[in-house]
Structures are given as C-alpha cells and as structure tokens.
N, C-alpha and C positions, 0 to 999 in steps of 0.2 A: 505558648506554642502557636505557630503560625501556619496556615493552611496550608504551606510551601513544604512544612517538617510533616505535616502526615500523607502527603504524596508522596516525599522521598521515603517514608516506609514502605507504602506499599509500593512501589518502584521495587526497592531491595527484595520485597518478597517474590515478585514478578520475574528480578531477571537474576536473583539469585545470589550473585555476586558484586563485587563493590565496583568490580573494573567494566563486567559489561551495564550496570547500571551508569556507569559515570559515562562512557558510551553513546548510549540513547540517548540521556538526557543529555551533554554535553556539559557535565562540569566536572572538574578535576578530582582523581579521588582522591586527594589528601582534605581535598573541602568536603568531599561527603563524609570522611573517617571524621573528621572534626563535625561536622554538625551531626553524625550519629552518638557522639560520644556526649554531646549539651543534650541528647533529646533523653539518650538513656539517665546522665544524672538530675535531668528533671523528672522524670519519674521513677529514680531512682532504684532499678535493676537491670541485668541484661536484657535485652530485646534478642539480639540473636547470638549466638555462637558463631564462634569464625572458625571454620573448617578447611586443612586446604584445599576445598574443590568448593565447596558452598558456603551460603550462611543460612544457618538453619534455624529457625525460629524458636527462643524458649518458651515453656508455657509462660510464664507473665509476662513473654511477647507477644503470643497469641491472642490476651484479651485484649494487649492494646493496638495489633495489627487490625483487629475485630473493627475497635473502636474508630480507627482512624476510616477505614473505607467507609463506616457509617458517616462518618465527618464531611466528607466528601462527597458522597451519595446526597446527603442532606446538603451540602453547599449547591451541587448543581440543580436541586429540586426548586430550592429559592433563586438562583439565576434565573434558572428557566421559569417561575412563576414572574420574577421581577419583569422581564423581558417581557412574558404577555402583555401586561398591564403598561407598560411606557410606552411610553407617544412614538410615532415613527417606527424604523426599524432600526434595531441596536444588540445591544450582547451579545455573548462568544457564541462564533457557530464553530461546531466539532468536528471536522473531515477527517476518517482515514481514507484512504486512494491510494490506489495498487499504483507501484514503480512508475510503471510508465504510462499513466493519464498524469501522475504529479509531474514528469519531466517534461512531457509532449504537448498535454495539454490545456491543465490547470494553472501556470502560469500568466496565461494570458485570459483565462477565463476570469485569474480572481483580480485580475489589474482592473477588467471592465466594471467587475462586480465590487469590489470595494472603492472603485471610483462613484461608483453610483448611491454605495450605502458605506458614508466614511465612519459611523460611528458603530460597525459589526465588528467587531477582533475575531479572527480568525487563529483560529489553532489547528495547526494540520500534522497527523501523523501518514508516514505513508509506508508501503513494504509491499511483499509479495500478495494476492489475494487473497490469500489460505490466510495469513497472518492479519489482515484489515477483518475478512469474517470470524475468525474468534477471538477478537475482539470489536468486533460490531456495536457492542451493547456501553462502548466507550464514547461514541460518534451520533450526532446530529444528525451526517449524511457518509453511508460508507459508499464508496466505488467501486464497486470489483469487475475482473474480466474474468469470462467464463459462463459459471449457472451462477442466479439472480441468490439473493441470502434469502431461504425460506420463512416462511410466515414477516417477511417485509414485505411494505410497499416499493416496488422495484419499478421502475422504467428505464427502459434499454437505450441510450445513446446513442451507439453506432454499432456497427457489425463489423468488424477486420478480416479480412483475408488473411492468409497463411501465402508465403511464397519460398522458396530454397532458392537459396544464393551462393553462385559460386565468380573465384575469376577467372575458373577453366570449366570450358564447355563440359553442358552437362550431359548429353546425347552421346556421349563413347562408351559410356558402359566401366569408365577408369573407376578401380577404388581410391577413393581422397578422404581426407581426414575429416572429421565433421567437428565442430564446434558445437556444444550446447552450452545455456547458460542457465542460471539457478529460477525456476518459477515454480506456479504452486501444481500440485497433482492432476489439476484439472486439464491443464494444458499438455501434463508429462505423459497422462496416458491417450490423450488426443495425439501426439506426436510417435509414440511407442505405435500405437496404432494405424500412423499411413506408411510409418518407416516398414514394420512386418509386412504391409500388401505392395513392395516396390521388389520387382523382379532386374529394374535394369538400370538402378540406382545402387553402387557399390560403397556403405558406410566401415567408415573404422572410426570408431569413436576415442578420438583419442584427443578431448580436450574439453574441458567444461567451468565456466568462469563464472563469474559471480553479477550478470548483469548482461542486457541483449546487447545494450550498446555498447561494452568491451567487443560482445562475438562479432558485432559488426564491423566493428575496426577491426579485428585480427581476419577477418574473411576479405577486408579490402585490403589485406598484407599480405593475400597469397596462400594464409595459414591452413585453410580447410573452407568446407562448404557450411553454411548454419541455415537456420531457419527464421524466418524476420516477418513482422507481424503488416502490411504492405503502409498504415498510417505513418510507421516510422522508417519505409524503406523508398518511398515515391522517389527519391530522387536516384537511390541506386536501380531503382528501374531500367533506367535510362542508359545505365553504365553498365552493368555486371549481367552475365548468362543467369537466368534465372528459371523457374517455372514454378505452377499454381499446386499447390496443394489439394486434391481432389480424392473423392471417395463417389466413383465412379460419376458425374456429369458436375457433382454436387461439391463446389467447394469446402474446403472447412475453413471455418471463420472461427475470431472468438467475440464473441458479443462486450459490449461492456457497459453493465449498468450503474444508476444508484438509486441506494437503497437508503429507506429508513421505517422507523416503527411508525404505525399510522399516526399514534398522537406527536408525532413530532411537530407533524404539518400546523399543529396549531401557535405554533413560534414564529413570529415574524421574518425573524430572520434566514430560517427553514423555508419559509415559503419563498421568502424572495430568492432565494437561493436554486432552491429547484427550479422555479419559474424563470429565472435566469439561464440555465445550464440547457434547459427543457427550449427556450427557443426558437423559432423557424428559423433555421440556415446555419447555426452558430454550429457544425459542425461538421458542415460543407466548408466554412469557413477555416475552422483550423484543420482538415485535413488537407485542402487544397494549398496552405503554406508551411505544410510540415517539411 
C-alpha cells in the first residue's frame, strides 16, 4: 500500500462518491474504480458499498478508513518534524485560500515566494471560505474572507470594499436584475443585510452563478446589477455606474486574513511564508495591478 491509496480512501469518504472524488482530485474515475478494487483485494473485503447516491462505508471499511487517516496524520507529523530539523527552508507548505485571493492574488505571491525558497512544495486547495474553515485543520496556512478562524493565530491582510455595479445608471430608481454569485454565509448575510436597508435600489433577483467573475462578466453584458469586492473591480471603476456599499457613513468591507494554529509557526516554511505575505507594501502592490 502506498500513501497515495490511503488518501484516495479517505477522499471517497470525504466526497462520498466516486465521480465527485475524481473531480477534486482530478483523476479519472475508471482509474479510481481500479485502484479501489487492488486496495480492497489487498485487504481482502469490501470497504464500501456502491449505492446509487453514495458510497457508504462497510464496517471492515470503517477500521481501515480508521487506519488510513491515522497513516496520514502520522506521515504529516514526520514531515513536519523532518522539516524542523533540515537545514534551510524546505517541505510541503499546505494552503487552503478562498476563490478569490487564489485567483487575484496568490499567484503572484507564490511566484515571488517559491522563487525565493525553491526547495518548499506547495500544495494548495482553495474554494469558498466556509469550505477552507472546515477544513482548516488540513492547511499550514488557511486564507479566508470575512471573520478571522477562531482560536488561530490570524493576521488580517487587507480590507475590501463592497461596491454595486451596473451598465445602467443606478440613481432612477429602475428595477433591473441582480446577479449573485455562489460564496460563503458570511458575506450572504452581509449582502442580505444592506440589500433589506435600500429604499431606492429596485432588486429582482433573477440570476445567481457559480463564481464573482462569471457575475462580472454577465453585468459587463448588460445582464443585471451584481456586487463586486473593489480588489477585483478597480478597473470597472473607471467604466461602469457604480456605488459604495454603506451602512450609514461606515463602508462594508470584507477583511481577509490568514490563519494558522500557533505551533505551526515553528515550520520554517510557515514562517517564511507568513513573513513573506505579511510584508510592508506587498498588498498595495497587488491591489494596485489588479
């Protein structure tokens, strides 16, 4: 068995099925259905039942679903011990990062940063916030936008404004279609909440996509009005009727930090990392070329 066949179990236990597991991880599922079927005749019973809605774990999957996260647990305990002890800064750092710091602004964060330290492998999962904090305790260093992940050490990055964008003036009082896009509850009910206090603001919600930057291209189509976070709208500033998201003088913004558990810091590569991100300017720098 190889450390690769007991993450693809707990994988399957994770996402349940064989099509959204192959999904995530990105391999085929005739290759999963085949290396499920060598891992079961190596241990020689079912692991899971194929149902067709789920796969549902048997009991003599259960002790070895057990087994394999302990396998796993215990491989990263020795990385992360190996990693203290070696010279320089080296081994896997673990990011998850909400959507849009992986699209807007991590790319060129980790071009700097793994130019600087070529011998870190970086493993990055990224998705909505809600999804990077429960699974937090997966990551090195998570990112999220919104409130900080409790009992972490969290430092706040930057602050974003909130803006509403349309390509028809927004001062007539017209109802026009709104656009929202999929994020996590923290933002849903910050947006529920300035949409309820808008008396001269006419919404019809009649469209909601899976991602800000689809709603932004469909609102630069004419489609409806959406809401856009201002790091990734600076330049439709310039272009499209817009205005601030306010809760009376006081903008809303969403903060975005990262986070990790205090001993993490004792990883070199954790340190460099944060200390890297952490900065003076480095985010003057990427907002001003967003």
């Amino acid at each position: 068995m190889k450390i690769e066949d007991y993450r693809l179990l707990v994988e399957l236990k994770k996402y349940e099925t064989i099509r959204s597991t192959a999904k995530k991880i990105l391999i085929s599922q005739p290759a999963i259905t085949q290396r499920l079927k060598y891992i079961e005749d190596y241990f020689g019973g079912r692991i899971f039942l194929r149902t067709p809605k789920q796969l549902v774990p048997t009991a003599f999957g259960e002790v070895i679903l057990e087994h394999a996260m302990n396998v796993l647990k215990n491989e990263d305990v020795l990385r992360n011990r190996l990693s203290q002890v070696s010279a320089g800064v080296s081994g896997t750092l673990s990011i998850g990062a909400s959507s849009l710091f992986s699209q807007y602004f991590l790319p060129e964060v980790l071009e700097v940063f793994t130019g600087k330290y070529p011998d870190v492998t970086v493993d990055l999962v990224t998705g909505v916030s809600e999804e990077i904090r429960q699974s937090s305790d997966d990551f090195h260093v998570s990112v999220v936008r919104g409130e900080p992940i409790k009992n972490y050490t969290c430092k706040k990055l930057f602050s974003d404004p909130l803006h509403l964008f349309d390509t028809m003036p927004l001062d007539k009082g017209e109802e026009r279609p709104f656009i929202e896009f999929k994020s996590d509850p923290g933002f849903q009910r910050l947006l529920e909440s300035w949409m309820s206090s808008q008396k001269h603001i006419r919404f019809r919600r009649s469209m909601k996509v899976d991602h800000f930057e689809t709603a932004k291209q469909m609102m630069k189509r004419g489609l409806g009005m959406t809401v856009l976070p201002e790091s990734i709208s600076l330049k439709e500033k310039a272009t499209y009727d817009h205005l601030p998201l306010l809760e009376g003088n006081r903008p809303f913004s969403r903060e975005t930090w990262a986070c990790m558990k205090s001993e993490m810091n004792q990883l070199p590569q954790v340190r460099a990392f944060m200390d890297h991100i952490m900065a003076k300017n480095v985010w003057k720098e990427e907002k001003d070329g967003a």
